[in-house]
N, C-alpha and C positions, 0 to 999 in steps of 0.2 A: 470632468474627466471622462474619458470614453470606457466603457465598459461591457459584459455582453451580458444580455438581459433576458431573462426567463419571464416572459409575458403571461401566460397560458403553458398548462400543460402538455405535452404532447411531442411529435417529435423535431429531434435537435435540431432540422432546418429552420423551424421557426425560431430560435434565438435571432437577437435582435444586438449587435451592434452600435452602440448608441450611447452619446451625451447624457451624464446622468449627474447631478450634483454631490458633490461630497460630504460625508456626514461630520457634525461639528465631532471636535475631541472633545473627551471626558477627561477629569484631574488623574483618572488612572488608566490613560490609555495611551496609546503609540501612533501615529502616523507613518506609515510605512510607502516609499516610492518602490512600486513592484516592478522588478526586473524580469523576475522570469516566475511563471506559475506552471503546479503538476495538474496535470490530466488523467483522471481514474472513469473506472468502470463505473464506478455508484453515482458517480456527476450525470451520465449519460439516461441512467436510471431514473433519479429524481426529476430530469426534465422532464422525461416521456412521462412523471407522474407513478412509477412503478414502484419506487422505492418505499421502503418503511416510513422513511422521513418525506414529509409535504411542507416545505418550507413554505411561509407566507409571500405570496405574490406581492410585486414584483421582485424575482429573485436575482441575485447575478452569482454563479457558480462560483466553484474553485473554493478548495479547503488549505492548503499548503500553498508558500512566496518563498521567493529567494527576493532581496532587495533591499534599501537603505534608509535608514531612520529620517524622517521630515522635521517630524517637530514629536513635544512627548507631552502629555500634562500636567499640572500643577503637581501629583503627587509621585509621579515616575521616577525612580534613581537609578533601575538598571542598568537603561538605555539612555543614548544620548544623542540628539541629531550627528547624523552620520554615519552611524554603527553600521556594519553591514550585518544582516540580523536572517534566522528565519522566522516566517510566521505561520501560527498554529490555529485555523480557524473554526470557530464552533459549529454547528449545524447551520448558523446566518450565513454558513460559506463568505463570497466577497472577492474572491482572489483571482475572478478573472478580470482585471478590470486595471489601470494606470495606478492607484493608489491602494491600498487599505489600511480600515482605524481597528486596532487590533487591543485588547487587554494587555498591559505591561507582562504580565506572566506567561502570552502564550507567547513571546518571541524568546529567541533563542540568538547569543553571539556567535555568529562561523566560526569555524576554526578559519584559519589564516589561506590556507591552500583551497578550501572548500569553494566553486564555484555558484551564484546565484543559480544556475541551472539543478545544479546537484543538490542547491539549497530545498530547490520546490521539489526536489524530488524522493524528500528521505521522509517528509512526517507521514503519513499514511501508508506506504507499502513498508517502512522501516517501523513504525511506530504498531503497524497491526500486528508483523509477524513479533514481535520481540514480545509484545502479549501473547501472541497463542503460545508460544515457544514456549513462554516464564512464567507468565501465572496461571496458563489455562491446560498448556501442556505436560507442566515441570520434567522439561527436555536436560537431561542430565549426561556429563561427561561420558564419552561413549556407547552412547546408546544412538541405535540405528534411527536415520529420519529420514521418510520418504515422502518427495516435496514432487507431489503432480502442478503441472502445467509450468514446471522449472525456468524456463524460457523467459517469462514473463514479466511484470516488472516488480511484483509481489514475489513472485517465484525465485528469481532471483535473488535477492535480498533477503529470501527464508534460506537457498543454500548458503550466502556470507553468514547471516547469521546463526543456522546452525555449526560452522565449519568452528567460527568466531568461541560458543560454548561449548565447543568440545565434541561435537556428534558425528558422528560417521552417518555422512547423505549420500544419498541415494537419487537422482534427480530421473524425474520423465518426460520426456518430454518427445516431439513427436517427427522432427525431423534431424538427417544427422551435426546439421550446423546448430539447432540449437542444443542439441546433445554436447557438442563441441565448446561452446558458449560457456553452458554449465559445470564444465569441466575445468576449462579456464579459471572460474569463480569460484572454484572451490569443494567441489559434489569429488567425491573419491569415486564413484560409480554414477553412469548414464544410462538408461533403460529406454526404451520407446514403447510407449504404450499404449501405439496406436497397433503394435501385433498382437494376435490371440491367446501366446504364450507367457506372455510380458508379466505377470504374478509370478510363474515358477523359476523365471529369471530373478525377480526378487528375491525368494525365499531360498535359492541357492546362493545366492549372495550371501545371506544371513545364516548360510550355513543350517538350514531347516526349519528358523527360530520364529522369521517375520522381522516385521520393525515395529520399534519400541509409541512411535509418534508419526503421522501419517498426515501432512497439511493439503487441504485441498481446495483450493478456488474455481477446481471445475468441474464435479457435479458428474453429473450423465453416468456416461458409459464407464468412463474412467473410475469414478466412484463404485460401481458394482464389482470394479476385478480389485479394485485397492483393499475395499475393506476382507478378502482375501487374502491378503497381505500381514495380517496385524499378530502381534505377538501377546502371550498372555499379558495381561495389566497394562494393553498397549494404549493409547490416549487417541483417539481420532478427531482429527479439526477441522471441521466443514466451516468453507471461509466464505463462498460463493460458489456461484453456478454459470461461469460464462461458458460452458457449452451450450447453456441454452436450457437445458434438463434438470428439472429438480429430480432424485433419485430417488425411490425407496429402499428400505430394507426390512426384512424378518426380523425379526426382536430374537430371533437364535439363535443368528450369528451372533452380536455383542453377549449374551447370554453362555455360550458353549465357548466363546473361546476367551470372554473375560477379558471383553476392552471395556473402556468406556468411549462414547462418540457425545465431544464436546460442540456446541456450538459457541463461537468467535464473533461476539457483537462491539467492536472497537469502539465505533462512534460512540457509541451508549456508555462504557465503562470507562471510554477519555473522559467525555466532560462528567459523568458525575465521583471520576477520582483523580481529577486536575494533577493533585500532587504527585501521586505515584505516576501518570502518565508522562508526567515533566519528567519526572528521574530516570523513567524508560528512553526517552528523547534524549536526554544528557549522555546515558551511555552509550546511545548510537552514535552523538558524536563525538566523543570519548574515543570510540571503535575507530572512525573514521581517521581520525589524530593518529591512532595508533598503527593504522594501514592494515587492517582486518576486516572494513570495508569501503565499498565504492559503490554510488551510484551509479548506472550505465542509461546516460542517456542517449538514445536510439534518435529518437524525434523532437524538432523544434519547429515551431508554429509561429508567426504574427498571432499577435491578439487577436485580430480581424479574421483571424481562420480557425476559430475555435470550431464551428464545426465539423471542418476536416481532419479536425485532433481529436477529435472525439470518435467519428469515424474510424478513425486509424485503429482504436480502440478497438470497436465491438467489432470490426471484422477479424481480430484476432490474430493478425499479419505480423504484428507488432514484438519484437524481442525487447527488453529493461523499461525505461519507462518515458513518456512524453510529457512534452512542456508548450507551455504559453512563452511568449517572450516580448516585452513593449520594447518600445522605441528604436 
């Protein structure tokens, strides 16, 4: 099967497009013919060797598939060749590539209308924010959420998802179409926060108060006026940093004004709480069934041009989310 191959660490040019042979099934596992694979920031990370995670060489990317059951093994009843399924993959990634042999438990049945595209595009930007939101946030009916870098493909999928449990959002985002974007999908309010006044825009919104929960994937600049932002007992969720800037802060802001500033480690708390992460994943597409959310994908790739989807990425151009696509 062709797949694209993480040789050496370093940067995403050198992936390797390449013939690679397929791993035998196990009695508890799935054969998955991948149709369409998601593209995230952390993929782009782990090549260049920068990530937490160093996956053992030779690696082939991609955590999340849209695509169709092959074959299953001896002890599989979920699934059954054909299914059209998503797949949920561990730190081994695998999902950029024609196939993958995936654990019977981490795939998932589409719903009926759900696209293979849409498929690879809900477990990781749908599956992190609905943890920080749920177990990390405890983001509660009516309470204020201000979702920096709105636009994005995380971003987006925190304002469905917050709109989905009830929260009045607040989206930033930095220019006015993707302010527009975010509005469409559900943010009751659009802010840009790339002006100097962009806080007190906030906190008059909230009527003097701040916001209750503050998610943020980008760090830097943005990070120093947000946490500015926060309301007494407010929950702050550092997700990443694709501005580029890890930020600091005083211990007297969360101190004086009585947040706490969580940090959101997905990968780590998916695999070692399988089961609750499956129940998270179920009611995204629960959600989805219900038309509370949508995928928005922006960008589709050949196989053979992962690193121009990956690119599309880190230059930040990019509004919902990007995908792999075979055949």
């Amino acid at each position: 099967m062709k797949a694209i191959v993480c040789r050496n660490f370093g940067p995403v040019d050198q992936l390797d497009y390449a013939e690679i042979p397929a791993r035998p099934l196990l009695p508890h596992e799935v054969r998955v013919r991948v149709h369409a694979a998601g593209v995230n920031f952390p993929d782009s990370l782990k090549v260049e060797g920068l990530h937490q995670i160093k996956p053992p060489l030779p690696w082939v990317p991609g955590s999340e598939t849209g695509g169709v059951v092959e074959a299953v093994g001896a002890e599989v009843r979920s699934v059954k060749a054909g299914d059209r399924v998503m797949g949920v993959s561990d730190a081994r990634g695998g999902g950029f590539a024609e196939q993958i042999v995936l654990d019977a438990a981490r795939v998932f049945a589409l719903p009926s209308a759900m696209t293979f595209e849409e498929a690879a595009a809900t477990p990781v930007v749908y599956g992190t924010t609905l943890y920080a939101l749920k177990q990390r946030g405890r983001l509660a009916p009516g309470e204020w959420l201000l979702v920096l870098g709105a636009a994005g493909g995380v971003g987006l999928a925190t304002v469905q998802l917050g709109k989905a449990m009830g929260a009045r959002v607040i989206a930033a985002a930095s220019t006015p179409e993707k302010r527009a974007l975010c509005l469409e999908h559900g943010a009751e309010h659009a802010v840009d926060y790339t002006r100097p006044d962009w806080r007190e825009e906030v906190r008059a919104l909230t009527g003097g108060r701040g916001v209750d929960v503050a998610y943020d994937p980008v760090g830097g600049d943005a990070f120093d006026e947000a946490v500015r932002c926060m309301a007494f007992d407010g929950r702050y969720l550092v997700i990443g940093f694709t501005s580029g800037r890890i930020p600091d802060i005083k211990v007297n802001y969360p101190l004086v004004k009585g947040f706490d500033i969580l940090g959101v480690r997905y990968d780590v708390w998916r695999d070692g709480s399988w089961p609750e992460a499956r129940a998270n994943l179920q009611q995204v597409l629960d959600y989805y069934e219900q038309g509370r959310v949508r995928p928005l994908v922006s960008g589709s790739y050949p196989l053979g041009r992962a690193v121009d989807a990956m690119r599309s990425i880190t230059s930040r151009g990019t509004t919902g989310k990007v995908v792999l696509v075979t055949g």
